[in-house]
N, C-alpha and C positions, 0 to 999 in steps of 0.2 A: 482983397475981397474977391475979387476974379475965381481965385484958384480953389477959395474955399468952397464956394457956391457949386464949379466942376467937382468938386468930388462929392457933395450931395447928390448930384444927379448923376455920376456914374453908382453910386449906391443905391440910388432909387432903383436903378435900371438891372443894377443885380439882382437886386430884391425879386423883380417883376422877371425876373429870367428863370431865378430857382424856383417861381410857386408853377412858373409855364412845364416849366423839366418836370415836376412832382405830379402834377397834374396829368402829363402824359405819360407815364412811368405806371401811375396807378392803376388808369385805364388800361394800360398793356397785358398789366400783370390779371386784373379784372376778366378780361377777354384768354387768356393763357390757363385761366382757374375753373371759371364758370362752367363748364361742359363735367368737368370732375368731381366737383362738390356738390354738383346738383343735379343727379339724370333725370333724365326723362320717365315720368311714373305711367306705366301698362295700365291702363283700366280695360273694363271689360263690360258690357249692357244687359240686365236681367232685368226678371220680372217681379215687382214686389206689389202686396196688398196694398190698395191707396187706405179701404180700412178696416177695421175686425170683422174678419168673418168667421162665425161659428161652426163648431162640428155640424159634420152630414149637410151642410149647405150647398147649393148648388155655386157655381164659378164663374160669375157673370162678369162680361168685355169689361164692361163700367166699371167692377170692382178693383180694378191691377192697371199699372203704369210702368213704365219702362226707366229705369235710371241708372245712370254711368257710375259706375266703382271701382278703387283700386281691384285692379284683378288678383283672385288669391282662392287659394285650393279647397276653401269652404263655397267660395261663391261658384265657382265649378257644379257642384253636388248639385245648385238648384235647377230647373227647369229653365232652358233658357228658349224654347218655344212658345211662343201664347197660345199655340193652337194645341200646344200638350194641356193647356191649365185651363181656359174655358170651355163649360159643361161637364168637368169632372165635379165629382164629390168631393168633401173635404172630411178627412178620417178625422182629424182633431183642428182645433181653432187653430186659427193663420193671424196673427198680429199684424196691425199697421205698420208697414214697411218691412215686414217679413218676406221672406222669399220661398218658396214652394217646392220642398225636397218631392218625390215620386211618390217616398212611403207614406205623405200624408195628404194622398188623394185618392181614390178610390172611380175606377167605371163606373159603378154602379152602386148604388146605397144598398141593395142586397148583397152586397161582400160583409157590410157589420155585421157580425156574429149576433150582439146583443138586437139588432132590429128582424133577425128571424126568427126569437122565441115570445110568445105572447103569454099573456094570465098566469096561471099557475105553473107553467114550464119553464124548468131549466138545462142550461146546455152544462153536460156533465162527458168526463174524456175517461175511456175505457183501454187496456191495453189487450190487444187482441192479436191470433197468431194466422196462419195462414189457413190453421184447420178450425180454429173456433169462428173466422172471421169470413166464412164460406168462398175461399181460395181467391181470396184480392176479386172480387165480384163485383163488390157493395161498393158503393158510388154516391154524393152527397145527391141527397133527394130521396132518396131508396127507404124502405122504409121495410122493419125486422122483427121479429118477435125472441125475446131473451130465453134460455130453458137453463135451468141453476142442478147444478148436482152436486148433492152434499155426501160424503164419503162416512159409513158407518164410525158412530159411536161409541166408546167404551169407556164404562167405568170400573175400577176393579175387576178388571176384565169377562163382564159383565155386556153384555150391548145393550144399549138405550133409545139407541135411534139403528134403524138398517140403513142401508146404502138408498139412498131415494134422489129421484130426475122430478123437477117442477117446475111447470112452463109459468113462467115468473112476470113475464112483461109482454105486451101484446101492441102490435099496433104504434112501436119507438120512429119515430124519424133519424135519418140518419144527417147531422147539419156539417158537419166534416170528416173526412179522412185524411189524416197526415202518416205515411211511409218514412217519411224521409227524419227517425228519430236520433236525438244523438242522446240514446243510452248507451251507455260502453256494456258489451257482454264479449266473456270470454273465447263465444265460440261467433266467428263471422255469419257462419250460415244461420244461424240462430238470428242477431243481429237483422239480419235481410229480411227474415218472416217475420220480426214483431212489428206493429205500428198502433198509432191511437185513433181510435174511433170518436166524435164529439156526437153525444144524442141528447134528441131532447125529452126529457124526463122527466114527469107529474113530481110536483115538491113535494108529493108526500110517500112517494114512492124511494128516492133518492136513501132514505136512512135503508129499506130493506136491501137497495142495489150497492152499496157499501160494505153491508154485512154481506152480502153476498159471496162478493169478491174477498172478502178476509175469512170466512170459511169452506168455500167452495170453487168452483169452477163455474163460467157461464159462456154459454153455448149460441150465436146467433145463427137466427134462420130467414132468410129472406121469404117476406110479404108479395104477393102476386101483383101487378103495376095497379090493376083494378079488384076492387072489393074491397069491403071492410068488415067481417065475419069476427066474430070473438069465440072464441072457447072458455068453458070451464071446466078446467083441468083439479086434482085434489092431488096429483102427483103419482109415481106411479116406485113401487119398490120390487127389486126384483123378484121376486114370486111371482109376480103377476106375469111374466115372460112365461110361465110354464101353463097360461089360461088359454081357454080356446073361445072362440065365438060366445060363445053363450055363459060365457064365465063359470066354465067346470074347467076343471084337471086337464090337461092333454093326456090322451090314452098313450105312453111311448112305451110302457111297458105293457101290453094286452094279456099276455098269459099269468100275468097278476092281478088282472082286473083295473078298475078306475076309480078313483077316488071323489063320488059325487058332490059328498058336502060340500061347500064354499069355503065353511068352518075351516078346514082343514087341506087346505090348497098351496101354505105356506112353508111345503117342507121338499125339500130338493131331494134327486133321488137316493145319494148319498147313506140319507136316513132308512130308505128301503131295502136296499142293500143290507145297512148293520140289521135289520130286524129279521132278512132272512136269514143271514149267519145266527143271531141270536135261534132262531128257531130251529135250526139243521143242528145246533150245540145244545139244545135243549131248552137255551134260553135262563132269564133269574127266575127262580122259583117263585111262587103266587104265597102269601102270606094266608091265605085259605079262600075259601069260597065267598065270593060280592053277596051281600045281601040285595035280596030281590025287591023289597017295600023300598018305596021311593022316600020314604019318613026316615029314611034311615041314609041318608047324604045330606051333606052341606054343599053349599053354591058357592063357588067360586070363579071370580072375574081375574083375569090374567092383565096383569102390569107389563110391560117394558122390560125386560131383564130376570122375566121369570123364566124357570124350567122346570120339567114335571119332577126332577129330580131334588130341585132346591124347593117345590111345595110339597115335596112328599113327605122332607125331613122338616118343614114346618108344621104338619099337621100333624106327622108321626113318631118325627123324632130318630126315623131311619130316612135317611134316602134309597134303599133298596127298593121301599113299597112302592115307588112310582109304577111300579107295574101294574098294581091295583088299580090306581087312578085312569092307568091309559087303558086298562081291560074295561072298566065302568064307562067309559066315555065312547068306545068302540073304536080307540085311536089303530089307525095301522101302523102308525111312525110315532116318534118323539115331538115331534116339532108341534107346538102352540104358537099363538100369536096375540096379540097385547087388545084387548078386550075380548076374548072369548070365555065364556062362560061355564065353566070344570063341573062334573058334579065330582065330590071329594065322599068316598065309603067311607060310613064309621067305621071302624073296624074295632072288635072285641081287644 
């Protein structure tokens, strides 16, 4: 019985030996591991909305709290000064526990584009060169007046419209200027002189300044800091470059005399010339003598695209006899212009 009993208890005491050894064995290994499976995690302290704040709202102490986050290369981007984020603006809404990148805060609430156009004004972007856009001048605040030039007309080679300039907008603000475009053009120096103009523009003006630019050119002129003067312009085509003060002819050829009518103001000198060759060669012969009774012409109103040539052969059936019509009229040139009043000879 003795001997049985001793080896109980030297088994007991194994027992309690192996769970002593396992026990410390673990811990070792525990202490040997932990540093490697587990590091140490970087955080980093920003600033976040404690709660929704609206666009264009102002950025009050109260609003934003400080909390600890894994550090990570988006939490970087945001603001991590409180004195960058109170009293700024806020360009777009900031969520509860958002954090405040730069681009969606604003100095001042006059950076929003949409909060400097009121009522019926819209900001409209124009591309403009060094010479249309009065040699990089113009400066957000400035304020311009448009002039549109539409390049002559033709139909069946015919002209419909002349070459005409028309001061088209008056009195534009100008709400930005951006240089710095990324349109790709082939030539750099080009490139450098274009940039886009943003103005603000009556909504009901917008469809003509559209059409504008898809069939013409438009020209800015800067407005004086002070004043506000309007013009009313009807546009000007060139003929009118050869009027003088008082809206006659300019005398440039004198030993020819000057051409008073008004009527008849719209013919370059070109035309004077062919009539004097016509006259020093004899010129087309007259189909006979103008009848003198004023009962004896018809009235004719000139169109867009007419010429004494192409009414001669409608009322005559020749066009030679234009010569009638311009000896009846007391024309010195060929040139007509689009409502002038013909008198047309019957002729036998």
């Amino acid at each position: 019985m003795k001997s049985k009993g001793t080896g109980k208890r030297l088994f007991l005491l194994a027992l309690i030996f192996a769970a002593v050894t396992a026990f410390l064995s673990y811990s070792y290994l525990s202490r040997q591991a932990g540093p490697k499976d587990a590091p140490e995690v970087e955080t980093m302290k920003i600033w976040v909305a404690k709660e929704n704040i609206p666009a264009r709202e102002i950025v009050m102490e109260e609003m934003v709290h400080e909390v600890e986050l894994p550090k990570s290369d988006k939490l970087e981007s945001y603001i991590q000064s409180i004195e960058d984020i109170v009293g700024k603006f806020t360009a777009e809404s900031i969520l509860q526990g958002e954090g405040f990148p730069p681009e969606r805060l604003m100095e001042s609430i006059d950076e929003e584009l949409s909060l400097r156009i009121h009522g019926s004004m819209r900001a409209v972007s124009i591309m403009v060169d060094k010479n249309s856009g009065v040699s990089d001048y113009i400066r957000p605040g400035d304020r311009v007046d448009l002039f549109l030039f539409l390049p002559e007309l033709t139909e069946q080679q015919e002209v419909v419209r002349p070459d005409i300039t028309k001061l088209m907008l008056q009195n534009i603000e100008i709400l930005a200027v951006r240089r710095n475009s990324n349109r790709q053009f082939p030539d750099e120096e080009e490139a450098e002189n274009v940039y886009d103009i943003t103005l603000a523009v009556p909504v009901l003006e917008i469809e003509k300044l559209y059409m504008a630019q898809k069939t013409g050119s438009l020209k800015l002129a800067l407005r004086p800091f002070s004043g506000d003067t309007f013009y009313n312009s009807y546009g000007t085509i060139w003929e009118e470059l050869l009027l003088d003060s008082e809206m006659k002819h300019r005398n440039f050829f004198p030993e020819y005399g000057v051409q008073e009518n008004l009527a008849l103001v719209t013919e370059d000198k070109l035309g004077e010339y062919e009539e004097l060759v016509d006259d020093y060669n004899g010129g087309p012969a007259s189909t006979g003598p103008i009848p003198e009774n004023p009962e004896e012409y018809d009235v004719y109103t000139v169109v867009y695209g007419d010429t004494l040539i192409k009414i001669s052969k409608t009322y005559y059936d020749d066009p030679f006899k234009y010569v009638d019509i311009k000896r009846a009229n007391g024309l010195r040139t060929n040139k007509i212009y689009p409502g002038q009043q013909l008198k047309i000879p019957v002729l036998d």
